[in-house]
C-alpha positions as a printed Julia matrix, in Angstrom:
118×3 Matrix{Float64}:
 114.27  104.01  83.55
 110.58  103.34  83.86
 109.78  100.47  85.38
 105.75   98.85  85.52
 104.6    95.48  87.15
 100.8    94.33  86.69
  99.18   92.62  89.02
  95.85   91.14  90.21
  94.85   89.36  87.25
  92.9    85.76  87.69
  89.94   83.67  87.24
  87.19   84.94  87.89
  83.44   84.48  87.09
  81.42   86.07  85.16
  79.43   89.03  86.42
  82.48   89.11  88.7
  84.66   92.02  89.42
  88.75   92.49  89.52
  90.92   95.17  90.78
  94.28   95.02  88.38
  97.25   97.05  89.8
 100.33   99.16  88.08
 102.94   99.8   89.95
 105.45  102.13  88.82
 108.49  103.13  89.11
 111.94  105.11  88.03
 110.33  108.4   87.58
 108.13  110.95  88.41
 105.25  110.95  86.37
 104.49  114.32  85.78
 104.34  114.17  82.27
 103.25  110.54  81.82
  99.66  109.05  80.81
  99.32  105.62  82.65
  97.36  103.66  79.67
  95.61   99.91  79.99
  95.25   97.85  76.91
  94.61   94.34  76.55
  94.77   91.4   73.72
  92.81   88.74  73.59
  94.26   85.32  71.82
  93.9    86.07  67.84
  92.93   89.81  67.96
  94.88   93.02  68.08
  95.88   95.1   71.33
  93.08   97.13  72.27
  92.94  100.46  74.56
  90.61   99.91  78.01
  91.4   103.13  79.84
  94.17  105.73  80.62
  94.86  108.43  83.53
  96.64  111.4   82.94
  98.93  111.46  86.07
  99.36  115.06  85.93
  95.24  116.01  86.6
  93.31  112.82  86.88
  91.99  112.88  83.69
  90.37  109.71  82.48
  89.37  107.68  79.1
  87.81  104.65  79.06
  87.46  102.14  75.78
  83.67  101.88  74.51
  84.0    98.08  75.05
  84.29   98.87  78.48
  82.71  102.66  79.2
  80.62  102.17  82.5
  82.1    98.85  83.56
  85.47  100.0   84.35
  86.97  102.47  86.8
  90.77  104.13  86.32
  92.63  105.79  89.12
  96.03  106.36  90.59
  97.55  106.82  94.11
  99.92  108.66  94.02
 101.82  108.16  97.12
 102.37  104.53  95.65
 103.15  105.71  92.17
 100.22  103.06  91.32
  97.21  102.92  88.89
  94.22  100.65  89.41
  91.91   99.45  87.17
  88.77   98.37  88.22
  86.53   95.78  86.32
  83.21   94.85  86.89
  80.06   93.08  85.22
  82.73   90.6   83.49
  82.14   88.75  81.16
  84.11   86.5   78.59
  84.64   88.9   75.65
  86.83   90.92  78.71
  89.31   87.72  78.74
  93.11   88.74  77.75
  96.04   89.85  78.61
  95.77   93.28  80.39
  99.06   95.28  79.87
 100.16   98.38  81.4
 101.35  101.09  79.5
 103.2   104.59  80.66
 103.79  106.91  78.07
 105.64  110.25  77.98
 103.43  113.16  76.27
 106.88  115.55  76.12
 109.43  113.01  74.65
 107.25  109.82  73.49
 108.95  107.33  76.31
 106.94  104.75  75.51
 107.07  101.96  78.41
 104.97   98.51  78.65
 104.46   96.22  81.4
 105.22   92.1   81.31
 101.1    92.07  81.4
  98.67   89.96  83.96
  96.2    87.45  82.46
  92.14   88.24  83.27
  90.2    85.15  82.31
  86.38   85.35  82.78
  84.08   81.71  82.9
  81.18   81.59  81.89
């Protein structure tokens, strides 16, 4: 069973950056598209980026296109996402997502709280 665990969420200023991680586990990925999306208190879960493991590919949200940076290592079966110019629209809950395009395994992480001051 696929397992994910977010981390490096935390206060940070804004203008500031963050690094969030994904660790994964309980598979091999092959077929899987690693997927960020985040909710903010009072709004609806919203896409930031995704990774296809398979080739690299990458989509980022339009709230966040050229402020954010996905990637994966794959010797750590981890994703990163990278944030940067922050600012207090970006604060939420960032949740992990790993999602089978052959049988729809749909998988979600416990999520890691961002919270940008102004």
């Amino acid at each position: 069973q696929v397992q994910l665990v977010e981390s490096g969420g935390g206060l940070v200023q804004e203008g500031g950056s963050l690094r969030l991680s994904c660790a994964a586990s309980g598979r091999t990925f092959s077929y899987y598209e690693i997927r960020w999306f985040r909710q903010a208190p009072g709004k609806e879960r919203e896409f930031v980026a995704s990774i296809r493991w398979s080739n690299g590919i990458t989509f980022e949200g339009d709230d966040v296109k050229g402020r954010v940076t996905i990637s994966r290592d794959n010797a750590k079966n981890t994703v990163y996402l990278q944030m940067n110019s922050l600012n207090p629209e970006d604060t939420a809950v960032y949740y992990c997502n790993a999602y089978n395009y052959y049988n729809h395994e749909d998988v979600w992480g416990q999520g890691t709280q961002v919270t940008v001051s102004s």
